[in-house]
C-alpha positions in Angstrom: -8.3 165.9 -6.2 -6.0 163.0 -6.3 -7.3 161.1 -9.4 -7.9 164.1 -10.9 -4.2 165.2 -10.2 -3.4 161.7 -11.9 -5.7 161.8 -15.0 -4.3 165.4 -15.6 -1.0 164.0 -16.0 -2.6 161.4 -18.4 -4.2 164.0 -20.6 -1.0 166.0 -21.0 0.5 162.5 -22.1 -2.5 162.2 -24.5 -2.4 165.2 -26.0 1.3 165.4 -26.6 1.6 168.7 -25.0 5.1 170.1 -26.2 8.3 170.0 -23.7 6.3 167.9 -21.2 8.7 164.7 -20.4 5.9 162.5 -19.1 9.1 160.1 -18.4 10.7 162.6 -16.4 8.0 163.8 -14.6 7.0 159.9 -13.1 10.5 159.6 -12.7 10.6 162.6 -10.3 8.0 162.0 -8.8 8.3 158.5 -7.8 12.1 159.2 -6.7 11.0 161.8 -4.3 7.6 160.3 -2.9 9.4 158.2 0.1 10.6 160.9 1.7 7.5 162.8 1.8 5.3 159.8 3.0 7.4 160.3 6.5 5.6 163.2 7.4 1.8 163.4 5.7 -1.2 163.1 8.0 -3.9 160.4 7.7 -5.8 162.3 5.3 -2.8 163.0 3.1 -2.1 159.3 3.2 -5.5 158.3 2.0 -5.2 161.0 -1.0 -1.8 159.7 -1.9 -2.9 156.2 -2.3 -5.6 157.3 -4.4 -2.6 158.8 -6.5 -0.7 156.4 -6.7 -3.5 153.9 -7.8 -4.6 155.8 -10.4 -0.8 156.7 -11.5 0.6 153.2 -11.3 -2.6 151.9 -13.2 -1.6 154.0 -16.2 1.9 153.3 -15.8 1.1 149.3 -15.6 -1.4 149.5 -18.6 1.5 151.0 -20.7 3.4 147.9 -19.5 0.4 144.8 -20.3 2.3 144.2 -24.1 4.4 146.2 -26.5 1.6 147.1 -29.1 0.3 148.9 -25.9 3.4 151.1 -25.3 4.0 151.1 -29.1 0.2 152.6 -29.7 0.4 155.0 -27.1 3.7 156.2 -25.7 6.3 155.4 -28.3 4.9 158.3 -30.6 5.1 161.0 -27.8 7.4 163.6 -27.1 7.1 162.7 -23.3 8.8 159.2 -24.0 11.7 161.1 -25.7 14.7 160.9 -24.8 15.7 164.4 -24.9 12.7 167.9 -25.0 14.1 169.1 -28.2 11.3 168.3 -31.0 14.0 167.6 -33.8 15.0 164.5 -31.7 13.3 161.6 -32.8 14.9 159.1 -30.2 12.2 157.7 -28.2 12.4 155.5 -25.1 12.3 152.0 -26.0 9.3 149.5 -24.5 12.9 147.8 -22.5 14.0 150.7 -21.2 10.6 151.5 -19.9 9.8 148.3 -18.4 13.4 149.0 -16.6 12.4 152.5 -15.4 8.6 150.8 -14.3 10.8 148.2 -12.1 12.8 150.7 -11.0 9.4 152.9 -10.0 7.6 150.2 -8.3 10.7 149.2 -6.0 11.2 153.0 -4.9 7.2 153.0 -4.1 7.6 149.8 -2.1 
């Protein structure tokens, strides 16, 4: 359920799916995860790892260069900086190696 929970996310990236902010929704996520990791059993641990494996893969493969993030991010709604479909600002590759600093240092 976990890497399926993280590829899911993936595909909705991938297929551009209208008003989904895949920068918002990692954001979120990642802001809030500590928190929660204070009170998850064993099993809930082990699932979360897998998670977060299988998230910060994808998040780190977006990183590897700029033709990367160019090729498949800079194009997408999610990486805008606003849901509206008539704004054609996009988060820069700077900005999101900035908020993937940010990410890994709230996960550690």
């Amino acid at each position: 359920d976990a890497a399926y929970t993280a590829r899911f996310t993936a595909l909705l990236h991938a297929h551009n799916v209208p008003y989904f902010s895949t920068v918002w929704y990692y954001n979120e996520l990642l802001k809030n995860l500590v928190p929660a990791l204070r009170c998850i059993t064993d099993r809930e641990a082990v699932n979360t790892g897998i998670f977060l494996y299988e998230t910060f893969k994808l998040l780190n493969h977006w990183r590897s260069s700029e033709a990367v993030y160019d090729r498949e991010c800079k194009q997408f709604m999610g990486f805008g900086l606003s849901l509206t479909e008539l704004d054609e600002r996009r988060t820069t590759y700077d900005q999101y190696s900035r908020l993937l600093h940010k990410w890994h240092t709230n996960a550690t």
